[in-house]
N, CA, C and O atoms as a GROMACS GRO file, in nm:
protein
  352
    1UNK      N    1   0.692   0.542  -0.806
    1UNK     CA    2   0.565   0.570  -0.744
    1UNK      C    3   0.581   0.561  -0.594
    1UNK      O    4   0.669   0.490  -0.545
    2UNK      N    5   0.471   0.657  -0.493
    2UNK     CA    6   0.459   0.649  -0.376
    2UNK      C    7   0.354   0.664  -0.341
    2UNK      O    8   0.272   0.701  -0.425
    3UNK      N    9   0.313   0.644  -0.205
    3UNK     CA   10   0.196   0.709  -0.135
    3UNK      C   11   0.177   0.852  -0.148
    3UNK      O   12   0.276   0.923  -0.126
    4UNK      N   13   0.048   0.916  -0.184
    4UNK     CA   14   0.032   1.012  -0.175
    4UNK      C   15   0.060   1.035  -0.059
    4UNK      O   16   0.062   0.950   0.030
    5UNK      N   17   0.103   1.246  -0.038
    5UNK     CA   18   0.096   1.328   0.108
    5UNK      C   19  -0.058   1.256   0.112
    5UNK      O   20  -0.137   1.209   0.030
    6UNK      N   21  -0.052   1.273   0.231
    6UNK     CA   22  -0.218   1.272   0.326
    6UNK      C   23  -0.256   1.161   0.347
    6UNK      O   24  -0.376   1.154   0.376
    7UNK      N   25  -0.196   1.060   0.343
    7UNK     CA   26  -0.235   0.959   0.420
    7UNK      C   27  -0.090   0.899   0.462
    7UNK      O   28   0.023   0.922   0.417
    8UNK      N   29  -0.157   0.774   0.612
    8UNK     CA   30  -0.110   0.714   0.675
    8UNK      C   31  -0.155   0.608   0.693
    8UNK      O   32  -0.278   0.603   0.692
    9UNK      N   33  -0.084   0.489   0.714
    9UNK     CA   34  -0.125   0.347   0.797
    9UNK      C   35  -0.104   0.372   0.924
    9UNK      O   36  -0.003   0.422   0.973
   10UNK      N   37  -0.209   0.333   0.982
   10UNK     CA   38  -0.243   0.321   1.119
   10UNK      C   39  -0.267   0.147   1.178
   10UNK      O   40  -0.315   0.058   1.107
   11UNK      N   41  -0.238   0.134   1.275
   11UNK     CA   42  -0.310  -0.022   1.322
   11UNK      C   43  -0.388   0.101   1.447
   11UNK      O   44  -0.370   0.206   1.508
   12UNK      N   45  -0.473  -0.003   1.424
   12UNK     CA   46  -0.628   0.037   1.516
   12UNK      C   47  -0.657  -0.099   1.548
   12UNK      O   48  -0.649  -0.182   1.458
   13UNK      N   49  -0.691  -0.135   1.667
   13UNK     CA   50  -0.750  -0.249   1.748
   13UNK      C   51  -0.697  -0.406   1.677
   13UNK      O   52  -0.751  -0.517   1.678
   14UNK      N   53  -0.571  -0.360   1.620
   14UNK     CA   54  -0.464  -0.502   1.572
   14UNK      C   55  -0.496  -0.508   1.436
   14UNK      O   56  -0.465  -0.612   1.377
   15UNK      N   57  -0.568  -0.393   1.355
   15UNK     CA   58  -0.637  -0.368   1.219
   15UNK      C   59  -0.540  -0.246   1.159
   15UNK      O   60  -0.538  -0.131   1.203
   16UNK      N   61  -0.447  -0.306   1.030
   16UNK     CA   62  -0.365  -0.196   0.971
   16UNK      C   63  -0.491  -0.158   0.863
   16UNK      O   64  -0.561  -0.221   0.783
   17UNK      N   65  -0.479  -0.020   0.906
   17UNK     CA   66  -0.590   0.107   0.848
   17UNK      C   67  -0.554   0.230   0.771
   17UNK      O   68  -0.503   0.320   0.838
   18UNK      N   69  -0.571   0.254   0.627
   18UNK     CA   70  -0.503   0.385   0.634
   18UNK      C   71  -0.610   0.483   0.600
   18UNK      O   72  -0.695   0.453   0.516
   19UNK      N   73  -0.609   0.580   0.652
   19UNK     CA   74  -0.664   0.728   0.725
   19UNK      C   75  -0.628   0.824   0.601
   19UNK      O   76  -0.558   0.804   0.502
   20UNK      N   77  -0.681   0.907   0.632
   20UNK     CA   78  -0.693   1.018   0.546
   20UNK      C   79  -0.594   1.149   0.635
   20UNK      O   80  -0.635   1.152   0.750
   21UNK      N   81  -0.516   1.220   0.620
   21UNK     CA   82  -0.475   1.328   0.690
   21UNK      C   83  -0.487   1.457   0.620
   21UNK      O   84  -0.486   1.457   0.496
   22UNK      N   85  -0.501   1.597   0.707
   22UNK     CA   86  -0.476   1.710   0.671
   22UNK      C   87  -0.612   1.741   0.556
   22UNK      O   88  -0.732   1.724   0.580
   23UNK      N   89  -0.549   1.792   0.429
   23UNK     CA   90  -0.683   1.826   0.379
   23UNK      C   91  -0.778   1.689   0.343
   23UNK      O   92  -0.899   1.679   0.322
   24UNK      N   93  -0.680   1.599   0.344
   24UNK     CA   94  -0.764   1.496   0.272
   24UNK      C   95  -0.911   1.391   0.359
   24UNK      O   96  -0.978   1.298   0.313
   25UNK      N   97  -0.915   1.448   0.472
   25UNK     CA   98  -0.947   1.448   0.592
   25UNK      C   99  -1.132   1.491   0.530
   25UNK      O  100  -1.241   1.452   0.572
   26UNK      N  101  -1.102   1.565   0.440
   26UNK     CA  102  -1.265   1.622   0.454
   26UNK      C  103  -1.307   1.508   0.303
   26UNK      O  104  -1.420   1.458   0.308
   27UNK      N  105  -1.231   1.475   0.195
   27UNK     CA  106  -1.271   1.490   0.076
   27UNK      C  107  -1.275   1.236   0.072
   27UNK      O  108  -1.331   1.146   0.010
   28UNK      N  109  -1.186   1.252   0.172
   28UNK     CA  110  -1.151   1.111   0.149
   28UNK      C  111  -1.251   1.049   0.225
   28UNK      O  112  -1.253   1.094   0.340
   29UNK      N  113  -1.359   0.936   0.197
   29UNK     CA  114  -1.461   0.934   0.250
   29UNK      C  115  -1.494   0.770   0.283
   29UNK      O  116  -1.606   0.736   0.323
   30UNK      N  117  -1.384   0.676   0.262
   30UNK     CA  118  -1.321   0.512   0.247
   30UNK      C  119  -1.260   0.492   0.386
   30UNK      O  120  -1.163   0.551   0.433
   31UNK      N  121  -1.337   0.396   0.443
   31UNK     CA  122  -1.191   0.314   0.515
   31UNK      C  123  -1.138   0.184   0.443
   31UNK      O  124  -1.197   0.086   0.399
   32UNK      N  125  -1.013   0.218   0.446
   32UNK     CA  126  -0.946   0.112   0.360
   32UNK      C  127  -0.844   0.011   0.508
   32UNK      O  128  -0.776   0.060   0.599
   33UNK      N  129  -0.872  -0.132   0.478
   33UNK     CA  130  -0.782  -0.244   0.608
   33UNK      C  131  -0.717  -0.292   0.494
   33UNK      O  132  -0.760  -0.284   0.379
   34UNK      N  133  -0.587  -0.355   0.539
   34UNK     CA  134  -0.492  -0.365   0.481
   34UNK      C  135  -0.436  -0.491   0.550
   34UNK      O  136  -0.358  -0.477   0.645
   35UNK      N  137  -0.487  -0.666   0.486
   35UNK     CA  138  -0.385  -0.750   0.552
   35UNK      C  139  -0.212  -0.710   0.611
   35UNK      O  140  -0.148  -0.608   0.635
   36UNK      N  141  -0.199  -0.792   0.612
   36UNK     CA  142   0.017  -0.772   0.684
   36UNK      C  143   0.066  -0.733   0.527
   36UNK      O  144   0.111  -0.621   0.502
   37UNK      N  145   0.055  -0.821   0.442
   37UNK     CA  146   0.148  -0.824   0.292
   37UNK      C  147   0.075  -0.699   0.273
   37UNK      O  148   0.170  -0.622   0.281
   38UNK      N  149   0.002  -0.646   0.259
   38UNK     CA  150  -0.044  -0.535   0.185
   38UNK      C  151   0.028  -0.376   0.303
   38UNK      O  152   0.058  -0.267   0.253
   39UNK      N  153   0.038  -0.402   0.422
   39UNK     CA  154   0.092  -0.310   0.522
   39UNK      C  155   0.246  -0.289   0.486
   39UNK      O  156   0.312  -0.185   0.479
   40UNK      N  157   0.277  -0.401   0.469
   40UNK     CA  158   0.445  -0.432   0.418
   40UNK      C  159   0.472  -0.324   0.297
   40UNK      O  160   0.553  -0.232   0.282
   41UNK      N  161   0.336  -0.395   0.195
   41UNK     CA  162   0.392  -0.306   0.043
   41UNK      C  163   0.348  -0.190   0.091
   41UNK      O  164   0.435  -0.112   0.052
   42UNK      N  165   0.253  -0.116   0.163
   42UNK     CA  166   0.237   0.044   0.206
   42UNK      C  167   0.338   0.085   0.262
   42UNK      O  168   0.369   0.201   0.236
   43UNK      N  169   0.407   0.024   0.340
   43UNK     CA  170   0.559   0.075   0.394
   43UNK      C  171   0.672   0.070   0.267
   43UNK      O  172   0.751   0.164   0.270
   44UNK      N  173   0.684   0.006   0.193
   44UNK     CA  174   0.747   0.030   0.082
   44UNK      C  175   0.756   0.112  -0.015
   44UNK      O  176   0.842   0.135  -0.100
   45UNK      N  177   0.615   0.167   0.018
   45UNK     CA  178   0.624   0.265  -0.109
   45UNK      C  179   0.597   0.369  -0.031
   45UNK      O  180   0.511   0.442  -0.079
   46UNK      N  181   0.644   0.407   0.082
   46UNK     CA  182   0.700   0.540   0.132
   46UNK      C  183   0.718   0.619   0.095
   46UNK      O  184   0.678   0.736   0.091
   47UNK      N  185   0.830   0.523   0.038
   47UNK     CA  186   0.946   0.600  -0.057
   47UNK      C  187   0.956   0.596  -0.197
   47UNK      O  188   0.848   0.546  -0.231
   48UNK      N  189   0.989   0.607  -0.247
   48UNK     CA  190   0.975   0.610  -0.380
   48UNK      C  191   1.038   0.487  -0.480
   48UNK      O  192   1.157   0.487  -0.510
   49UNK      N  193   0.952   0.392  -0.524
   49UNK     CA  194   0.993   0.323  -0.575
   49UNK      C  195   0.934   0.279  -0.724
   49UNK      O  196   0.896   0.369  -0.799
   50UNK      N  197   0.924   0.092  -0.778
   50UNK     CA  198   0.861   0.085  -0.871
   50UNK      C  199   0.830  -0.066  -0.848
   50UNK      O  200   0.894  -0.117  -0.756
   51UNK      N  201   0.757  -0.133  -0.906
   51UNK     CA  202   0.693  -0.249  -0.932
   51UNK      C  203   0.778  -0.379  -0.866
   51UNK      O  204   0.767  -0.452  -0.767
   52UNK      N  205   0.918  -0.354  -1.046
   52UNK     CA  206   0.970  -0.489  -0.964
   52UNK      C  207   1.082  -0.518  -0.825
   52UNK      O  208   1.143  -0.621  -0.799
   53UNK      N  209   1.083  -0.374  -0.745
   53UNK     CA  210   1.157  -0.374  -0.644
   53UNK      C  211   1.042  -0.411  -0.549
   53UNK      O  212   1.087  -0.450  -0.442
   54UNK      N  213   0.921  -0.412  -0.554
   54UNK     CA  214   0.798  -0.409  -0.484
   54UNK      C  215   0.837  -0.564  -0.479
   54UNK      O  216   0.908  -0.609  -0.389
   55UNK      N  217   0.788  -0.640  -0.578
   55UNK     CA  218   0.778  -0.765  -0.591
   55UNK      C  219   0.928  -0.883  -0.537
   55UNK      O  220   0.943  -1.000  -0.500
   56UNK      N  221   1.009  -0.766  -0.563
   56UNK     CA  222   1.130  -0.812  -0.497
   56UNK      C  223   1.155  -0.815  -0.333
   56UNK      O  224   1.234  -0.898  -0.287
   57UNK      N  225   1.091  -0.732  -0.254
   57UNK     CA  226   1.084  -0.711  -0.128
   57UNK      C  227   0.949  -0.776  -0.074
   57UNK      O  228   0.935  -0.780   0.048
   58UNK      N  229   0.839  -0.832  -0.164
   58UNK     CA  230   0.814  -0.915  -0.118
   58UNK      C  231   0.795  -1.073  -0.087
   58UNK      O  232   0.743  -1.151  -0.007
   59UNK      N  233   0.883  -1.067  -0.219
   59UNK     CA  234   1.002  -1.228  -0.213
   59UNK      C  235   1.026  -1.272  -0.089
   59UNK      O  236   0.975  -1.357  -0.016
   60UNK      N  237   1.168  -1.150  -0.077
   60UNK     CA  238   1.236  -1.149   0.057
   60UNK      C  239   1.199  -1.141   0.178
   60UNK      O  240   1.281  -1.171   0.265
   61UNK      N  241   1.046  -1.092   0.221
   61UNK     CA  242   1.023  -1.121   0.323
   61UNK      C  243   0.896  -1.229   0.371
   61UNK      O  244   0.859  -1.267   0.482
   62UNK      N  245   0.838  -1.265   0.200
   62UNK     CA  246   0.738  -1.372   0.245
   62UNK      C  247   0.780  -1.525   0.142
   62UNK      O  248   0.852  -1.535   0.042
   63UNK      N  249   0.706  -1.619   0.213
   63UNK     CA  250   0.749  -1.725   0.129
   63UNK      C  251   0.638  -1.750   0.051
   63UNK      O  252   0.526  -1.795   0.076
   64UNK      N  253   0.701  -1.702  -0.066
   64UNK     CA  254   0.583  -1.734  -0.151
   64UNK      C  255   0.633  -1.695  -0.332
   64UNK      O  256   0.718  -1.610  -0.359
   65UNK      N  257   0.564  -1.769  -0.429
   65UNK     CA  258   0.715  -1.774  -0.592
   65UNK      C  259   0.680  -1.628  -0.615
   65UNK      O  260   0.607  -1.559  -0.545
   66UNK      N  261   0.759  -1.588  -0.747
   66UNK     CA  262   0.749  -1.500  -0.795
   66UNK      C  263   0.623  -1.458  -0.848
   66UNK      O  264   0.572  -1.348  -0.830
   67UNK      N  265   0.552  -1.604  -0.952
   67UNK     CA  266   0.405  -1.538  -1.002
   67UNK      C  267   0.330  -1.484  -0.890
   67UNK      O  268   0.292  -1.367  -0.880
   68UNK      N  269   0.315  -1.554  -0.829
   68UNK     CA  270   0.203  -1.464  -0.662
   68UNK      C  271   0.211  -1.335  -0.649
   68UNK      O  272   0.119  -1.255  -0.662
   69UNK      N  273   0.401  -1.300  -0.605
   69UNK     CA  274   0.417  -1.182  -0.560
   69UNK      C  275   0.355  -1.118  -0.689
   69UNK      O  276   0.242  -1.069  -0.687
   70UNK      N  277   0.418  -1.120  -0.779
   70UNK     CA  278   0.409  -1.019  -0.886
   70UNK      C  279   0.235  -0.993  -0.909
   70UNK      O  280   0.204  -0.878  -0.940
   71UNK      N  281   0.154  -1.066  -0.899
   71UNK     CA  282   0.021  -1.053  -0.913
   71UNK      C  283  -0.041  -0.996  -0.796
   71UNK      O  284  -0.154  -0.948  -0.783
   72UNK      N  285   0.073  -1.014  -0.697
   72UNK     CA  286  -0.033  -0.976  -0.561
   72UNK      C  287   0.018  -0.798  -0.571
   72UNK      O  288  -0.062  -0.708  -0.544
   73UNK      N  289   0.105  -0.783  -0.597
   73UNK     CA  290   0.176  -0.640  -0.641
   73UNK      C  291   0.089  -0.591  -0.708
   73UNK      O  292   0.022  -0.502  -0.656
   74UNK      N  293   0.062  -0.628  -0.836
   74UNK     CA  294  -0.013  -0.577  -0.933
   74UNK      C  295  -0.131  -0.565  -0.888
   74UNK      O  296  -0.196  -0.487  -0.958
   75UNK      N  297  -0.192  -0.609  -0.798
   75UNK     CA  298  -0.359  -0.593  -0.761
   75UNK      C  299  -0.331  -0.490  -0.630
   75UNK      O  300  -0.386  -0.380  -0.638
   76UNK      N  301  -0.265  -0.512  -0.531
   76UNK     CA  302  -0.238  -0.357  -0.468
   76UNK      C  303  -0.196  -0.259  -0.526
   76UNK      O  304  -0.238  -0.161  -0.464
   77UNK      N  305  -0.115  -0.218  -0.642
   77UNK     CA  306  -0.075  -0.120  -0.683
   77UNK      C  307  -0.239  -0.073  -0.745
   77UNK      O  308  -0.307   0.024  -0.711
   78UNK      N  309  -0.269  -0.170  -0.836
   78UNK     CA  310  -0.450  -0.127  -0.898
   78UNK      C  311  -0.565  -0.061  -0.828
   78UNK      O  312  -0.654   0.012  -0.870
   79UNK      N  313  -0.535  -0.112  -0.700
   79UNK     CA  314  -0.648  -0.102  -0.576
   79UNK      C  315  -0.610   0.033  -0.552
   79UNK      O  316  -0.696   0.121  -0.563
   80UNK      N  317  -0.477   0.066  -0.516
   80UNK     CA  318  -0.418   0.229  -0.472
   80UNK      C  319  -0.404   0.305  -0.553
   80UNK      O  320  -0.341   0.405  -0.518
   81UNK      N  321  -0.443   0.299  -0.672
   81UNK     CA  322  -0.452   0.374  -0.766
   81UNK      C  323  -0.614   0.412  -0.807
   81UNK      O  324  -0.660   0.513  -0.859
   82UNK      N  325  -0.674   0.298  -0.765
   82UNK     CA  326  -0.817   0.327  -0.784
   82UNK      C  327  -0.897   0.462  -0.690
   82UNK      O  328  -0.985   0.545  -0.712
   83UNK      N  329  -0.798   0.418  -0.566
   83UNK     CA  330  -0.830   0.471  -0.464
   83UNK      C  331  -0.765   0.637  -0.449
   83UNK      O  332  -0.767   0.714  -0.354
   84UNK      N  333  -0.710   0.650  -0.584
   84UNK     CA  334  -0.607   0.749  -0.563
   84UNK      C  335  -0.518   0.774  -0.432
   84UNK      O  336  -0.530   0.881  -0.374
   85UNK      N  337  -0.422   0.671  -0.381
   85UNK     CA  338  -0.337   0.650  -0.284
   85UNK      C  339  -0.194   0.675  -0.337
   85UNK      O  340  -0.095   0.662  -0.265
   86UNK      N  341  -0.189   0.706  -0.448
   86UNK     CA  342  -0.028   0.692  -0.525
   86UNK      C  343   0.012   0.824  -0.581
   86UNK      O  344  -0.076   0.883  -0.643
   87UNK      N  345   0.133   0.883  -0.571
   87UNK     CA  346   0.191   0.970  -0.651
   87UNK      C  347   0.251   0.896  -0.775
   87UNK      O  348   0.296   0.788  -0.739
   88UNK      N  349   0.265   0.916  -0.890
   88UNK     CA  350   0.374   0.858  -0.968
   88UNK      C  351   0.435   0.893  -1.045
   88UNK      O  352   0.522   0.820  -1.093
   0.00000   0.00000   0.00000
């Protein structure tokens, strides 16, 4: 899974934001803010990945056990999917 084309994270006034681009510009009608851990996992899934590499990269860069990550994964991946933010 990845971010859909048409959007971007933005920081706006020290606020990571992601925007709507191109066509999605007319139809996407949400502003969505995005703590740091949640900016982190939007940069991660750039590219194309899956769950437990998600949860693995955010091991490695926050201190915090595995149940957390993996739940905090699972509720952003839910949220961006709700939001239709994901290719998969």
């Amino acid at each position: 899974m990845k971010i859909a084309d048409g959007f971007a994270l933005k920081v706006i006034a020290d606020t990571n934001v992601v925007v709507p681009t191109g066509t999605n510009t007319v139809s996407f009608r949400s502003i969505i803010s995005l703590n740091d851990s949640g900016a982190f996992l939007w940069k991660q899934l750039e590219t194309d990945t899956d769950e437990e590499r998600l949860v693995s990269a955010l091991l490695g860069e926050y201190d915090t056990d595995e149940e957390t990550a993996r739940a905090d994964v699972r509720e952003f991946i839910e949220n961006a999917r709700a939001a239709k933010l994901l290719d998969e």
